[in-house]
mmCIF file of the N, C-alpha and C atoms, coordinates in Angstrom:
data_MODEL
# 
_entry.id   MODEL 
# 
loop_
_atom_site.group_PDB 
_atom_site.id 
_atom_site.type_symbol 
_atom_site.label_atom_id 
_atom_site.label_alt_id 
_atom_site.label_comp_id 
_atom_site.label_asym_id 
_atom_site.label_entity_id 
_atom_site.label_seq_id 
_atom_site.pdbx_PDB_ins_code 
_atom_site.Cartn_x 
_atom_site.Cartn_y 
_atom_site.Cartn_z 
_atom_site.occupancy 
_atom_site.B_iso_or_equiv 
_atom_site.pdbx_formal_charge 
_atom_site.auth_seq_id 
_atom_site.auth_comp_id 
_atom_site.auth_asym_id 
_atom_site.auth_atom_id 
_atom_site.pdbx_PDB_model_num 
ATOM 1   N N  . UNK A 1 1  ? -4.008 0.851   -8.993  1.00 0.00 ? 1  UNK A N  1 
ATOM 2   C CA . UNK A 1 1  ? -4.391 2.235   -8.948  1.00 0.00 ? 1  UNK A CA 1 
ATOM 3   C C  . UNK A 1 1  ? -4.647 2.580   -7.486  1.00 0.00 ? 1  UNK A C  1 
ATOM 4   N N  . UNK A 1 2  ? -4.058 3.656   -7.130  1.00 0.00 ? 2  UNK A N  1 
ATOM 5   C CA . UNK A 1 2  ? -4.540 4.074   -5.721  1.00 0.00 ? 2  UNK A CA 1 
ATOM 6   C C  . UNK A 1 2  ? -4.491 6.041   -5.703  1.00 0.00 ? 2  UNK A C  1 
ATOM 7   N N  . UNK A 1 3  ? -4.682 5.944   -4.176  1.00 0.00 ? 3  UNK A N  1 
ATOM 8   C CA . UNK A 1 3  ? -4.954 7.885   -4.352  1.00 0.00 ? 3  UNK A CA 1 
ATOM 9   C C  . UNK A 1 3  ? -3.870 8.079   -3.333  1.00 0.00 ? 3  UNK A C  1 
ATOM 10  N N  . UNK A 1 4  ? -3.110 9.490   -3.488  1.00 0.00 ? 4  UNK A N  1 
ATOM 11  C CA . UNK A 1 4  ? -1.763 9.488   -2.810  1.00 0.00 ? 4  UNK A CA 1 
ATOM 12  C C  . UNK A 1 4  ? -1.900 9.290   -1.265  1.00 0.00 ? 4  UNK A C  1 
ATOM 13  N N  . UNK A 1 5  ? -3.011 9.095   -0.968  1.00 0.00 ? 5  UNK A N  1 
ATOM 14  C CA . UNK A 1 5  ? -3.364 8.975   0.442   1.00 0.00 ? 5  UNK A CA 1 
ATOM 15  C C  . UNK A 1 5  ? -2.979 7.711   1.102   1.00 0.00 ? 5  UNK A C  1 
ATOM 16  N N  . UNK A 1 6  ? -2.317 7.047   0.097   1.00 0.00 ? 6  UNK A N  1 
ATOM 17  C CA . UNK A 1 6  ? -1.535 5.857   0.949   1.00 0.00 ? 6  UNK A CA 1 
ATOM 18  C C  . UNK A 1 6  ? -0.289 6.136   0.840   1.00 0.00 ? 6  UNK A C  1 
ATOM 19  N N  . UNK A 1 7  ? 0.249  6.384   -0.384  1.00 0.00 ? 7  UNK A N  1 
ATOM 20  C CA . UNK A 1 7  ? 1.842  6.579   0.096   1.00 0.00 ? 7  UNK A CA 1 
ATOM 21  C C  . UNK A 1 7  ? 2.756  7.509   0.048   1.00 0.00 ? 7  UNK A C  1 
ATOM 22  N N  . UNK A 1 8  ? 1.629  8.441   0.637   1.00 0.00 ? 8  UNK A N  1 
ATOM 23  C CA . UNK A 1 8  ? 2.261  9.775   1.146   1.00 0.00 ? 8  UNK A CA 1 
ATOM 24  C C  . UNK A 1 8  ? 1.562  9.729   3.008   1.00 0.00 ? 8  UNK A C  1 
ATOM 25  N N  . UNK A 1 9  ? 1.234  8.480   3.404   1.00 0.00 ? 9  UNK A N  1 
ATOM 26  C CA . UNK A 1 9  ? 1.806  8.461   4.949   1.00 0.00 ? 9  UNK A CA 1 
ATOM 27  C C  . UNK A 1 9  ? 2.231  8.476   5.830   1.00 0.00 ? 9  UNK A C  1 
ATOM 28  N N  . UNK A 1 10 ? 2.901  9.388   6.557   1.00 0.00 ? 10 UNK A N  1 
ATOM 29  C CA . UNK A 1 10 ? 3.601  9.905   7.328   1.00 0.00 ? 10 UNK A CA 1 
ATOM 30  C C  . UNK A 1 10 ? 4.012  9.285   7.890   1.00 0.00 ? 10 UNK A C  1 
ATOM 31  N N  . UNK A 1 11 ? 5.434  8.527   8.797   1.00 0.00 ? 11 UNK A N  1 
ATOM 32  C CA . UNK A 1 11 ? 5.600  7.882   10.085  1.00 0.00 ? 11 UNK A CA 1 
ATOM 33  C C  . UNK A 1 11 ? 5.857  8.814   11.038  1.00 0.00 ? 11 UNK A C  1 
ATOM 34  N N  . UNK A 1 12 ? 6.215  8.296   12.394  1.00 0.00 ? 12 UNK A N  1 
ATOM 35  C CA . UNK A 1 12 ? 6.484  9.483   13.156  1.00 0.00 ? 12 UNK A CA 1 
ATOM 36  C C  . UNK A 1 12 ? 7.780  10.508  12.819  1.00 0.00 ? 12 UNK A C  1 
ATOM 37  N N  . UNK A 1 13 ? 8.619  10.272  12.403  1.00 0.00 ? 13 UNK A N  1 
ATOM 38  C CA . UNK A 1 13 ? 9.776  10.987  11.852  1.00 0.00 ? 13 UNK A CA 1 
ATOM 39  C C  . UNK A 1 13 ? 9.320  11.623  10.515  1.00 0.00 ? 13 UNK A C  1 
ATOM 40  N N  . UNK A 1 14 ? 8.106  11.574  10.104  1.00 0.00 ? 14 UNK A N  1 
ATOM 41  C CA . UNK A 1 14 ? 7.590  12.527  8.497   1.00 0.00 ? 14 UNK A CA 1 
ATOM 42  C C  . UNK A 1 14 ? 8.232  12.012  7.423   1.00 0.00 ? 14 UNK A C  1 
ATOM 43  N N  . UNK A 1 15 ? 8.327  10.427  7.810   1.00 0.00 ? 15 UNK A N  1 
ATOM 44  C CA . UNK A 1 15 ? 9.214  10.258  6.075   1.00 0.00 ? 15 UNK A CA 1 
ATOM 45  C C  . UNK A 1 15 ? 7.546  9.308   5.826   1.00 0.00 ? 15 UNK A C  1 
ATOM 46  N N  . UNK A 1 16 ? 7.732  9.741   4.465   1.00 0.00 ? 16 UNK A N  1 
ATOM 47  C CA . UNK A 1 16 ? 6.322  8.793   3.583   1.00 0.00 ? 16 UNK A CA 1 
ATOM 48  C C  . UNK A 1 16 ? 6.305  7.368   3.243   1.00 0.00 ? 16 UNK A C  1 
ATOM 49  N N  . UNK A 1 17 ? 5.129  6.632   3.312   1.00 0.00 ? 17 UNK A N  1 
ATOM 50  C CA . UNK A 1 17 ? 4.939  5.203   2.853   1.00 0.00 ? 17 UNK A CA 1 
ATOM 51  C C  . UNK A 1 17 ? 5.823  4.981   1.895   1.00 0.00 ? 17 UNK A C  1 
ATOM 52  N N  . UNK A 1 18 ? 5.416  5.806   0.666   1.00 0.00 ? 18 UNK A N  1 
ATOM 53  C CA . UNK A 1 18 ? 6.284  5.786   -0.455  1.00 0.00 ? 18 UNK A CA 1 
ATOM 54  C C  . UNK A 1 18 ? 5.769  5.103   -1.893  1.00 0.00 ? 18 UNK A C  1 
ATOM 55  N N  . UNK A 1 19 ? 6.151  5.481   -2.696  1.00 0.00 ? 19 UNK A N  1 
ATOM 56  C CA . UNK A 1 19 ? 5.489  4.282   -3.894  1.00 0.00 ? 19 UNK A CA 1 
ATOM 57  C C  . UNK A 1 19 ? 6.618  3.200   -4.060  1.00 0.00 ? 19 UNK A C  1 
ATOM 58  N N  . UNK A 1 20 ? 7.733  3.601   -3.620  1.00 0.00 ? 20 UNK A N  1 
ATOM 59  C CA . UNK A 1 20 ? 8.738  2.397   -3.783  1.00 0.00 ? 20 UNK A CA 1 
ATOM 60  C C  . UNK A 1 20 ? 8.119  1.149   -2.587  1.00 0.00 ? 20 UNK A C  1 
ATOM 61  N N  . UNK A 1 21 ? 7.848  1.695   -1.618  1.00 0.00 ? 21 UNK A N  1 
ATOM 62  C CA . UNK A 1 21 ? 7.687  0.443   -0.305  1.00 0.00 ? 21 UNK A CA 1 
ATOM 63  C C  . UNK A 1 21 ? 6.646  -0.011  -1.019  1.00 0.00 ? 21 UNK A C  1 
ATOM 64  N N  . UNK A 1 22 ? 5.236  0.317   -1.603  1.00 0.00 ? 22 UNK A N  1 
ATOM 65  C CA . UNK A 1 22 ? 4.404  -0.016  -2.403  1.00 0.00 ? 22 UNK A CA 1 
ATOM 66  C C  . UNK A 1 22 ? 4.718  -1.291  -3.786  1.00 0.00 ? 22 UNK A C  1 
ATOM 67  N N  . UNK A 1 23 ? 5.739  -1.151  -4.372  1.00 0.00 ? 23 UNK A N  1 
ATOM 68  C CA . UNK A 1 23 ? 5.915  -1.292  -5.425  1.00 0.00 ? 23 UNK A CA 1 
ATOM 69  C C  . UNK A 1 23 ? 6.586  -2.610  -5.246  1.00 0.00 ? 23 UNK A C  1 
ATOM 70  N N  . UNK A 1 24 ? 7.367  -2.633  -4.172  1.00 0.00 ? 24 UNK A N  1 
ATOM 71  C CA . UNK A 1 24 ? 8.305  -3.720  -3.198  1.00 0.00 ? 24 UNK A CA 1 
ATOM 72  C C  . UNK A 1 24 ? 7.230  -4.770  -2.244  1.00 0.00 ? 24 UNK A C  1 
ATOM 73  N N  . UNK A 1 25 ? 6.277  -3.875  -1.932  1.00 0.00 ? 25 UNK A N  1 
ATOM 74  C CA . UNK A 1 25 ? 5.240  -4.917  -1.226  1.00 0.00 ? 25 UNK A CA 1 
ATOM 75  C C  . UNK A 1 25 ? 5.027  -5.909  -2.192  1.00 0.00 ? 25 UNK A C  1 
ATOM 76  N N  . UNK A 1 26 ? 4.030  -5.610  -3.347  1.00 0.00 ? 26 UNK A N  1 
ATOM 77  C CA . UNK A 1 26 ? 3.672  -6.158  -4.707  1.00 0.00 ? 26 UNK A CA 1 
ATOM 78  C C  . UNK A 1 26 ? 4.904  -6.764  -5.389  1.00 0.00 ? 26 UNK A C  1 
ATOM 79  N N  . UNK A 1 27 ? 5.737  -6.520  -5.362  1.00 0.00 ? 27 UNK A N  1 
ATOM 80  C CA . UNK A 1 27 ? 6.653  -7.621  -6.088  1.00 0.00 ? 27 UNK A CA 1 
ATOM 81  C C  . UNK A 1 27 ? 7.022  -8.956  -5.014  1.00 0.00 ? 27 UNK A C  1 
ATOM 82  N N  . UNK A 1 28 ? 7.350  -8.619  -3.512  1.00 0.00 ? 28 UNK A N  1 
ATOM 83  C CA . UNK A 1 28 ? 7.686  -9.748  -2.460  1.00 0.00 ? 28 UNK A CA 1 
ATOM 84  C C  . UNK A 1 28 ? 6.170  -10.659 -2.442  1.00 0.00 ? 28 UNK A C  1 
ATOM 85  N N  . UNK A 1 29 ? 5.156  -10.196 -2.369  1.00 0.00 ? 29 UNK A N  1 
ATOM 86  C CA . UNK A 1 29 ? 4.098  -10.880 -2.580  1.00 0.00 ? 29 UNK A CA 1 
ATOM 87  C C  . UNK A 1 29 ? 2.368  -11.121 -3.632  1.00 0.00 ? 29 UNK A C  1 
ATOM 88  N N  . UNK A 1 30 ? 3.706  -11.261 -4.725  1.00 0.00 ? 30 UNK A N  1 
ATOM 89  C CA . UNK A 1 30 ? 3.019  -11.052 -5.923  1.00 0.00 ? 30 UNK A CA 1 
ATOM 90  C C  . UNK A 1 30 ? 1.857  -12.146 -5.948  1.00 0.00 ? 30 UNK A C  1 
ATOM 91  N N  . UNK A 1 31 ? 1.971  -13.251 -5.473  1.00 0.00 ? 31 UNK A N  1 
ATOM 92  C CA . UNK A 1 31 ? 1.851  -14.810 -5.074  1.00 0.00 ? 31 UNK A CA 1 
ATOM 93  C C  . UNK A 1 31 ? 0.118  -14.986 -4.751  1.00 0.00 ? 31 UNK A C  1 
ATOM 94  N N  . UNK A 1 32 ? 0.010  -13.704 -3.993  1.00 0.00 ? 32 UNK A N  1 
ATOM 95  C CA . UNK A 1 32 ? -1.188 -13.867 -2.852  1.00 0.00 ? 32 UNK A CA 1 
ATOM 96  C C  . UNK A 1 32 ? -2.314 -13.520 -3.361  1.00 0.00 ? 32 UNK A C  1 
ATOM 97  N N  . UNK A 1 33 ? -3.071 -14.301 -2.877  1.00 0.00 ? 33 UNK A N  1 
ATOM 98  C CA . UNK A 1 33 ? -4.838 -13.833 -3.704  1.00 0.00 ? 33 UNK A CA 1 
ATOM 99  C C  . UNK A 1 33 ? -4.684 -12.264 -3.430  1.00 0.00 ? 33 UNK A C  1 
ATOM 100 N N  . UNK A 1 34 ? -5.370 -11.243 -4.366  1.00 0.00 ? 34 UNK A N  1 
ATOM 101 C CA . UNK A 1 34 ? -5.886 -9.907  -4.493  1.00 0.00 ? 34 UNK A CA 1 
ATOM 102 C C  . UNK A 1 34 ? -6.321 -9.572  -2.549  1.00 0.00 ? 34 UNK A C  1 
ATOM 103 N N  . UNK A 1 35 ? -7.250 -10.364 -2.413  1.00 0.00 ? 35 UNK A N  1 
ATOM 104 C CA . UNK A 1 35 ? -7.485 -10.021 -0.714  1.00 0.00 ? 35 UNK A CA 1 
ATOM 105 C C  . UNK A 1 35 ? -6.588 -10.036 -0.008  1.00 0.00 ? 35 UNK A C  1 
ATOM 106 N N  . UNK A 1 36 ? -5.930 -10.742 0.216   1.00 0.00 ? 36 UNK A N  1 
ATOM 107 C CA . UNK A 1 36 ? -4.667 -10.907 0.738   1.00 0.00 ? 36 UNK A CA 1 
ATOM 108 C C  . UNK A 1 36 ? -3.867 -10.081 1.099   1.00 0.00 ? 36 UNK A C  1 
ATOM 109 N N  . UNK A 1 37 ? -3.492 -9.553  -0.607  1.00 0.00 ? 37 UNK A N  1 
ATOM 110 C CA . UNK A 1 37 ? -2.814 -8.480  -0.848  1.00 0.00 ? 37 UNK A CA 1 
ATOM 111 C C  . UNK A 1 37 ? -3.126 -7.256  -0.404  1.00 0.00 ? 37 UNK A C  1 
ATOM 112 N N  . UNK A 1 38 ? -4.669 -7.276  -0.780  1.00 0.00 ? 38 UNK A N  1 
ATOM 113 C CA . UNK A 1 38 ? -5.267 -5.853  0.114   1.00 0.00 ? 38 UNK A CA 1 
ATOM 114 C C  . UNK A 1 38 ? -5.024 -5.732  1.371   1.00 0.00 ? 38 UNK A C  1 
ATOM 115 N N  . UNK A 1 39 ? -5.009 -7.045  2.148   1.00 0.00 ? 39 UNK A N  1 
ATOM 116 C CA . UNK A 1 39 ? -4.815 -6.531  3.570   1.00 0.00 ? 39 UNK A CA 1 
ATOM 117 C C  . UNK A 1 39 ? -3.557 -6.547  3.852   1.00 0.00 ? 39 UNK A C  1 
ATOM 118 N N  . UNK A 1 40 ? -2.538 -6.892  3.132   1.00 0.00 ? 40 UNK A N  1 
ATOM 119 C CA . UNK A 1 40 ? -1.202 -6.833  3.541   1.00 0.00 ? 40 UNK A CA 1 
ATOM 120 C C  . UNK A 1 40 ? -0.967 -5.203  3.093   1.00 0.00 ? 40 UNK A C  1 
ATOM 121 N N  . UNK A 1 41 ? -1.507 -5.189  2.467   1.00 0.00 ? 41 UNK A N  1 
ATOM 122 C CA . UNK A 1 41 ? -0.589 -3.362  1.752   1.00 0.00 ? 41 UNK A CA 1 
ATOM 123 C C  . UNK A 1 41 ? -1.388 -2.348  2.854   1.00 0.00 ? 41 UNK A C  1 
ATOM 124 N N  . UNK A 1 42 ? -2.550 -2.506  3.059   1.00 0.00 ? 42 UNK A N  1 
ATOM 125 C CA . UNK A 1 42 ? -3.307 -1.539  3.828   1.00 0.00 ? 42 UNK A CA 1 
ATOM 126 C C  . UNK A 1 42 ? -2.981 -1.901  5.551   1.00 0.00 ? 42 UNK A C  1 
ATOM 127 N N  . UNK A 1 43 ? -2.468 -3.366  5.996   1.00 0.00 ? 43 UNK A N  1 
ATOM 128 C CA . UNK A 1 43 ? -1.781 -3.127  7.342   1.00 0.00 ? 43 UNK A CA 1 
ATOM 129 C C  . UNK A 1 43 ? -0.648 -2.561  7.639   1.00 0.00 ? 43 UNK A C  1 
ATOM 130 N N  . UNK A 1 44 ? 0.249  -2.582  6.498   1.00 0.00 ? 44 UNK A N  1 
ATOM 131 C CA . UNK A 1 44 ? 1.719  -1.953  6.550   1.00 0.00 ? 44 UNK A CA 1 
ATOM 132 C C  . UNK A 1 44 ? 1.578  -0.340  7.255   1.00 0.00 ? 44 UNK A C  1 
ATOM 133 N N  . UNK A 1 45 ? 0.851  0.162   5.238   1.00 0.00 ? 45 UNK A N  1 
ATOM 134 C CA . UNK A 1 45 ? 0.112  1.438   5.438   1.00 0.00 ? 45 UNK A CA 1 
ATOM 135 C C  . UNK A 1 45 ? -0.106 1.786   6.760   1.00 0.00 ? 45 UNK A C  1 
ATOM 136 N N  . UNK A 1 46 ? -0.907 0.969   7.431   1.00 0.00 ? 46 UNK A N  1 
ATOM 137 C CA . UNK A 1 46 ? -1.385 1.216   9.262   1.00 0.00 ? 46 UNK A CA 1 
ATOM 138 C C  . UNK A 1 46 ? -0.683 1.372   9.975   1.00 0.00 ? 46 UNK A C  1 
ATOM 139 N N  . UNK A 1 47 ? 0.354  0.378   10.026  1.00 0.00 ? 47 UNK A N  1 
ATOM 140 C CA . UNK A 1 47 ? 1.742  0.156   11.079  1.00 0.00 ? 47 UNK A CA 1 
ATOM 141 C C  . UNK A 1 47 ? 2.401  1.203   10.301  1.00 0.00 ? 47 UNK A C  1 
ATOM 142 N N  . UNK A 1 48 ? 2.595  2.128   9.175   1.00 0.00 ? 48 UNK A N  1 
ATOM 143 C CA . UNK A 1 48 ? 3.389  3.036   8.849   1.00 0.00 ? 48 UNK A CA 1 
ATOM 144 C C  . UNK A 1 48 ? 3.022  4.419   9.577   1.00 0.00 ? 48 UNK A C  1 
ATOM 145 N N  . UNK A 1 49 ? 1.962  4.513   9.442   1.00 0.00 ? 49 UNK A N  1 
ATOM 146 C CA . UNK A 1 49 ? 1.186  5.669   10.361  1.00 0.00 ? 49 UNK A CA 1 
ATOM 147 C C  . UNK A 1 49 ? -0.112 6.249   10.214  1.00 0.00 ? 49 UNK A C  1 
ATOM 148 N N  . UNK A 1 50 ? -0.579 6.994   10.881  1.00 0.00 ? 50 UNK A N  1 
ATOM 149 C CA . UNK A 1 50 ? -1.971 6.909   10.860  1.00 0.00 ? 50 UNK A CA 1 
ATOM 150 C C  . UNK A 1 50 ? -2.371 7.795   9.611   1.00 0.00 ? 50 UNK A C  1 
ATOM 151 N N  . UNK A 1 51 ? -3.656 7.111   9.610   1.00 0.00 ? 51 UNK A N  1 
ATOM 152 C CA . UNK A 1 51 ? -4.402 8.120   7.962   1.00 0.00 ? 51 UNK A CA 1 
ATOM 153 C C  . UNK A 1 51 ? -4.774 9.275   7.978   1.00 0.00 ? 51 UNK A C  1 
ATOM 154 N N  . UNK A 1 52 ? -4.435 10.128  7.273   1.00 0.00 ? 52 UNK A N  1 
ATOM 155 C CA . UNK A 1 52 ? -4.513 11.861  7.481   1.00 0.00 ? 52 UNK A CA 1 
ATOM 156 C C  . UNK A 1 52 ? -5.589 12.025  5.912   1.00 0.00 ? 52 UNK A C  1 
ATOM 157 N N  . UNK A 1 53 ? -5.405 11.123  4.714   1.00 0.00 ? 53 UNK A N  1 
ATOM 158 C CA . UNK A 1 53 ? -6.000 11.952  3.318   1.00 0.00 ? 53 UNK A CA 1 
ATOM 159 C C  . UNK A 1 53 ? -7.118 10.997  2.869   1.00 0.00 ? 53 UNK A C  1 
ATOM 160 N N  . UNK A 1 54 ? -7.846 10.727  2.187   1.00 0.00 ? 54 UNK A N  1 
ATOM 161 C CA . UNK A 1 54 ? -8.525 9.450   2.092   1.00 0.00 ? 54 UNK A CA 1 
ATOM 162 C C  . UNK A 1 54 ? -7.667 8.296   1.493   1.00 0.00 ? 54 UNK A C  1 
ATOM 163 N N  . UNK A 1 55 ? -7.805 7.205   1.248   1.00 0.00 ? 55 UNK A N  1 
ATOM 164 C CA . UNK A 1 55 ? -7.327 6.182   0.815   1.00 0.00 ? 55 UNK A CA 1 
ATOM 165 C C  . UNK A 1 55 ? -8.010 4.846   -0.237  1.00 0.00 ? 55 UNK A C  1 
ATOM 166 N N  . UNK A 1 56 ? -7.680 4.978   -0.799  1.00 0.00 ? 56 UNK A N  1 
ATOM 167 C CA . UNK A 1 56 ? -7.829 4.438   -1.977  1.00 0.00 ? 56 UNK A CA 1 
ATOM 168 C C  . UNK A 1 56 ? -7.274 3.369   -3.161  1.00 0.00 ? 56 UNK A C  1 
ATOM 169 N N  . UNK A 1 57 ? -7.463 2.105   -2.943  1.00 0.00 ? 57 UNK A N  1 
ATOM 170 C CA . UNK A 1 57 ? -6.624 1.045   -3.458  1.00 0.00 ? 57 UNK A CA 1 
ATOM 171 C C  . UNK A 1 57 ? -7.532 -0.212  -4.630  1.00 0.00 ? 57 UNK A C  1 
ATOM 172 N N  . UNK A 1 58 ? -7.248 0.120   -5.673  1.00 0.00 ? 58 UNK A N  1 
ATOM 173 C CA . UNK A 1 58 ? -7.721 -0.966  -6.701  1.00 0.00 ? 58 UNK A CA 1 
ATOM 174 C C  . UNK A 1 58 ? -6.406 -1.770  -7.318  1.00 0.00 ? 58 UNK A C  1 
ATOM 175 N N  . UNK A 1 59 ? -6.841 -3.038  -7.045  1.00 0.00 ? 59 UNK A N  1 
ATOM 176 C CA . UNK A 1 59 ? -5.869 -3.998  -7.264  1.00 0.00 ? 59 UNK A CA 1 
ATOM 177 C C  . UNK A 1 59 ? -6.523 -4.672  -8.715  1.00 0.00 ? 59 UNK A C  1 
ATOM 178 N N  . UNK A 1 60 ? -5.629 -4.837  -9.629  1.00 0.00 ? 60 UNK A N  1 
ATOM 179 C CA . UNK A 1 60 ? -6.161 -6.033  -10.896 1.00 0.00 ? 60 UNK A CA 1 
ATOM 180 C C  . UNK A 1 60 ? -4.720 -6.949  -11.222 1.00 0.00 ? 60 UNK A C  1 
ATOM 181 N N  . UNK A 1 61 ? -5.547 -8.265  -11.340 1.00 0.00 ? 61 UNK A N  1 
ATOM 182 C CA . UNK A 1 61 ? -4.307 -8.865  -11.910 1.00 0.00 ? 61 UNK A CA 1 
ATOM 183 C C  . UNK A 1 61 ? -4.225 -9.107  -13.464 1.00 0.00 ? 61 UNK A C  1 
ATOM 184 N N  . UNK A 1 62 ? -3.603 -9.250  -14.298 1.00 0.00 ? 62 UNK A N  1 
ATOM 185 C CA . UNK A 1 62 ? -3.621 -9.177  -15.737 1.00 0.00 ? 62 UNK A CA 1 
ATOM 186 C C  . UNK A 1 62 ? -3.392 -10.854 -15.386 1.00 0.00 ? 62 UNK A C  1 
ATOM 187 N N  . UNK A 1 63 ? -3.875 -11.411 -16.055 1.00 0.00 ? 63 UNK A N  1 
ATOM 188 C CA . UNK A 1 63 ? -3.954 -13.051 -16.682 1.00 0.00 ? 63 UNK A CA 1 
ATOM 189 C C  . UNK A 1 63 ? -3.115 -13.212 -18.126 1.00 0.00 ? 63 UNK A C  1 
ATOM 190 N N  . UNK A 1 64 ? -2.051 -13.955 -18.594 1.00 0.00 ? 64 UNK A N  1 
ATOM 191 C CA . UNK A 1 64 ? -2.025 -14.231 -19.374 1.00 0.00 ? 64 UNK A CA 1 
ATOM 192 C C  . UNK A 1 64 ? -2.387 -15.371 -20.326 1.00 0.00 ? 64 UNK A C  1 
# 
C-alpha cells in the first residue's frame, strides 16, 4: 500500500516513478528482508526525483 506520492515522481523530463517501475522493483527483489526493500524502493524514488506530495509506503509479506 502506498500514497501516489511516490509514483507519481517527477524526473527532470516530467515523466513519473510509475506503478510499473514499482511493481518491477518488488518482483526483481522480492528476496530481501521488508527493510531492505524499504530502502531500495524509497532510494530509487530519490534518485528518480525530488519529493513534491507526501509519501507513503506499507510493505506486508503474505506467508504461506
Amino acid at each position: 500500500m502506498m500514497t501516489d506520492g511516490i509514483s507519481e515522481v517527477p524526473d527532470a523530463k516530467d515523466d513519473e516513478f510509475s506503478l510499473d517501475r514499482l511493481e518491477q522493483l518488488l518482483r526483481d527483489n522480492a528476496g530481501q528482508s521488508l527493510p531492505q526493500l524499504w530502502e531500495l524502493i524509497m532510494d530509487e524514488v530519490k534518485r528518480h526525483g525530488p519529493q513534491q506530495d507526501d509519501q507513503t509506503l506499507l510493505l506486508l509479506r503474505v506467508l504461506k
